[in-house]
C-alpha positions in Angstrom: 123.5 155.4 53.3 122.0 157.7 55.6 122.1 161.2 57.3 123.7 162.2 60.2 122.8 161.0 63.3 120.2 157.7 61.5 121.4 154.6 61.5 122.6 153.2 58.2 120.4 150.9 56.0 122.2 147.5 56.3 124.9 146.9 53.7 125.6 142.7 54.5 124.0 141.1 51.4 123.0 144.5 49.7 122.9 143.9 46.1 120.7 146.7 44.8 119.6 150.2 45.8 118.4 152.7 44.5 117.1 156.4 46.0 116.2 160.0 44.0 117.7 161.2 47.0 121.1 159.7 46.0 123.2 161.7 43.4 124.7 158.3 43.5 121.8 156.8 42.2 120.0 160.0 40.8 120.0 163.5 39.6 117.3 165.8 39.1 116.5 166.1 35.3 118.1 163.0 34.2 116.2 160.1 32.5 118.2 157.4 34.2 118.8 156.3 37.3 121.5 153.8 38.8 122.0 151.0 40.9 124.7 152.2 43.9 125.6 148.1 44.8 127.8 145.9 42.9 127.5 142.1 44.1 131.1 142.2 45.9 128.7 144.3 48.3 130.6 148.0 47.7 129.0 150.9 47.7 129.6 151.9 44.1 128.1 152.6 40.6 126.8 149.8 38.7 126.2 148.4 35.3 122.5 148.2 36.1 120.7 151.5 35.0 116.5 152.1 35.0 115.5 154.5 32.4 111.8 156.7 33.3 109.5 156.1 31.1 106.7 158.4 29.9 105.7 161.1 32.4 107.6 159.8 35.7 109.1 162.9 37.4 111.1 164.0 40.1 109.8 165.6 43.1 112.6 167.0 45.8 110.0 166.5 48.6 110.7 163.9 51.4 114.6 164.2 50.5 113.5 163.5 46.9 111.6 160.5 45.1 109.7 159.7 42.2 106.0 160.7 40.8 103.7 157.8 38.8 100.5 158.5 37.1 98.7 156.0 37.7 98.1 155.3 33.5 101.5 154.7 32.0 104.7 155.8 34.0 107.2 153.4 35.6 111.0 152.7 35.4 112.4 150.1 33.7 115.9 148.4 34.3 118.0 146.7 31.8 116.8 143.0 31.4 120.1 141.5 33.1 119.2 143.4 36.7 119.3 141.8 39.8 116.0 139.9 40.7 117.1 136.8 40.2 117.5 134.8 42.7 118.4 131.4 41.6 118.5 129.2 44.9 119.1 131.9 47.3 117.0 134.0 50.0 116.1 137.0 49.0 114.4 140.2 50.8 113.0 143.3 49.1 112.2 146.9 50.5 110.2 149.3 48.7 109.0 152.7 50.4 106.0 154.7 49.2 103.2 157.2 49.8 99.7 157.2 47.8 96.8 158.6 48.5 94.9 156.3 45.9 91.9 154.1 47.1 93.3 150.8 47.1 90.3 149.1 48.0 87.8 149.0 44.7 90.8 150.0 42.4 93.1 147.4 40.7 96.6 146.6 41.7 99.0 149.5 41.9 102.0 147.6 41.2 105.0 148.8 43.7 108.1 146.5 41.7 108.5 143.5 39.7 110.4 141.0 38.0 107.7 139.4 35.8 106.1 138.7 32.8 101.9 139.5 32.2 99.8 138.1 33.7 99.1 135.4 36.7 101.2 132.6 36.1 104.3 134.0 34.7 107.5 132.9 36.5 108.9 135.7 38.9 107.9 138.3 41.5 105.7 141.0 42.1 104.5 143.1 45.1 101.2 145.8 44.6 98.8 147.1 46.8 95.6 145.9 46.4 92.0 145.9 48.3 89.6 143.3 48.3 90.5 139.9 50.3 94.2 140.9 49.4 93.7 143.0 52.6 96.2 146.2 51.1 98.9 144.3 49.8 100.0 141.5 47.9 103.4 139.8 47.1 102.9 137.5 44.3 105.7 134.9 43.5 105.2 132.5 41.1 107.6 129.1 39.4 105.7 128.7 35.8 106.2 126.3 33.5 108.7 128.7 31.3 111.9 126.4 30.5 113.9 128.5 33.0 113.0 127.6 35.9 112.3 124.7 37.9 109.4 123.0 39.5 105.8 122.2 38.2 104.7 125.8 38.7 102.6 127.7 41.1 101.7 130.7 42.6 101.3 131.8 46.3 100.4 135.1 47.5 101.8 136.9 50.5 99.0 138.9 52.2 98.6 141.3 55.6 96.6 139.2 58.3 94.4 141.8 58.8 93.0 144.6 56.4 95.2 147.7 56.0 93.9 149.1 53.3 92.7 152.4 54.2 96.0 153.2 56.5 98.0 152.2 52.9 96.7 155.3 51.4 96.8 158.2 53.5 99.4 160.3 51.5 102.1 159.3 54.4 105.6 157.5 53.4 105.3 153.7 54.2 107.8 150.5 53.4 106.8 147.2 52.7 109.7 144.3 53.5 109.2 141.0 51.6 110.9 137.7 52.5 111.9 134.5 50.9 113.8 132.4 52.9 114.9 129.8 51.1 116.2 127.0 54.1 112.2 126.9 55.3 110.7 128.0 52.3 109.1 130.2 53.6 107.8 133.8 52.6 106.8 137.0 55.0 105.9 140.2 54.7 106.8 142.7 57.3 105.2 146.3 57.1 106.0 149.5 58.3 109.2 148.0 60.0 106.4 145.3 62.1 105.9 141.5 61.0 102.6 141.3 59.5 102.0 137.4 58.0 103.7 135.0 56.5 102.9 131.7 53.9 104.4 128.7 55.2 102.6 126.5 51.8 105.8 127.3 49.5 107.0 123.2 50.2 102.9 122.0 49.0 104.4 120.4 45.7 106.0 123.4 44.1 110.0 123.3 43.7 110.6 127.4 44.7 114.7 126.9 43.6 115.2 129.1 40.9 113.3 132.1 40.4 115.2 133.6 37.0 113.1 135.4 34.7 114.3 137.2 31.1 111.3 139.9 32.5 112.8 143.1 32.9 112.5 144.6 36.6 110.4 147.6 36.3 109.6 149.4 39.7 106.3 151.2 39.3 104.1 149.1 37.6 103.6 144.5 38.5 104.8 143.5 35.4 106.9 143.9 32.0 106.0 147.0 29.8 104.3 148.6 32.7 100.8 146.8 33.8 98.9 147.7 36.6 100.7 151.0 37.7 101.2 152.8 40.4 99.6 155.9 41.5 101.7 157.7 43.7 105.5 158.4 44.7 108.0 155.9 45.6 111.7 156.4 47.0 114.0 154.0 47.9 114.1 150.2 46.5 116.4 147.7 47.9 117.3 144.0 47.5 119.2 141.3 49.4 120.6 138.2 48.5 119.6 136.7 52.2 116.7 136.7 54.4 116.7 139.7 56.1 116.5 139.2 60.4 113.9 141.0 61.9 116.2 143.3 64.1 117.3 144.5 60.6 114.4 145.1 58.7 113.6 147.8 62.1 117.0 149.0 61.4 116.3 149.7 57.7 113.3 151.6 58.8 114.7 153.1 61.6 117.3 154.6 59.0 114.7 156.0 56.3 111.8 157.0 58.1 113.3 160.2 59.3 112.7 161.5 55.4 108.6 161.4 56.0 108.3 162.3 59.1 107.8 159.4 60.9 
């Protein structure tokens, strides 16, 4: 899942991926786009399929990704989509390019598996200004029926502001991490550890995150909220905690497509 002569993305524990630049996963013109992993870890078509809503479009530069408007645009995958991680690890990668300001705007949401507003079980990551320092990776166990624990949230924040390097119109992947044996969750940016919240064990049971939310990727929450200004490529997931030698790999094996 690469070009010639880039390393491949890493496959072990690939569960979903998709990338305009894929016909695989895309083709120009078409409404819907499609997950390229099934969960015995093949590369083949899947049963999970995003539709674009409203205005997203197509753009064939940087090998090809998607355009959002900032006001109503996203994608949104059929309900039953992976994000749901039950009791396992999990990693996401998202890449992106905005030249938004991020710091006095509210959050442009990057992808989520959530419901409205703060303390609805699930996931979200946005950029965001402010004391968020550019980005934020929200998860949170509510008190929905579904899912275990007494509820919380905890936020997954760059130690240091990045906020003005976010939004210089130049292709950049966030890597979140839940690993599940520590519980503990960290954010790695541009292929580089950035910060990580150890405070998932403070009282909160973290085992199940399942949510009835449908994954949208453009936007932090069902039906679209808070969305994203700007283009975004490929999305991945992992049923495991990524290593750090692999998240440089994953980067290693995209960045090529912005000129990095």
């Amino acid at each position: 899942m690469s070009v010639t002569g880039a390393p491949n993305i890493v496959e072990d524990g690939l569960t979903f991926c998709i990338d305009p630049a894929n016909p695989r996963s895309y083709i120009s013109g078409s409404s819907d786009t499609f997950n390229m992993v099934n969960f015995s870890n093949t590369i083949v078509s899947s049963d999970i399929t995003g539709s674009l809503e409203n205005d997203t479009f197509f753009t064939s530069s940087d090998s090809g990704k998607w355009f959002f408007d900032g006001v109503d645009d996203y994608i949104r995958f059929n309900t039953g989509s992976d994000g749901n991680w039950g009791t396992d690890s999990w990693s996401v990668s998202v890449w992106f390019s905005t030249t938004s300001s991020i710091e006095n705007s509210p959050s442009l949401g990057l992808v989520s598996k959530r419901d409205i507003g703060n303390n609805q079980e699930g996931w979200g990551i946005a950029l965001r200004g402010s004391t968020y320092n550019g980005i934020m990776a929200r998860l949170t166990s509510g008190s929905a029926s579904n899912l275990s624990g007494t509820g919380g949230l905890r936020d997954i924040i760059p130690s240091t502001n990045i906020t003005s390097s976010l939004s210089d119109g130049k292709g950049h992947n966030l890597t979140v991490i839940y690993d599940h044996p520590t519980l503990v969750g960290s954010l790695y940016v541009d292929g580089e550890f950035s910060n990580e919240n150890t405070t998932f064990n403070s009282g909160f049971t973290w085992e199940n995150y399942v949510t009835a939310s449908n994954l949208v990727i453009g936007a932090f929450s069902r039906g679209g909220s808070l969305p994203f200004h700007g283009a975004i490529s490929n999305v991945s997931f992992y049923h495991k905690a990524l290593s750090s030698q692999e998240i440089t790999q994953n980067y290693n094996a995209l960045k090529h497509r912005f000129g990095l």
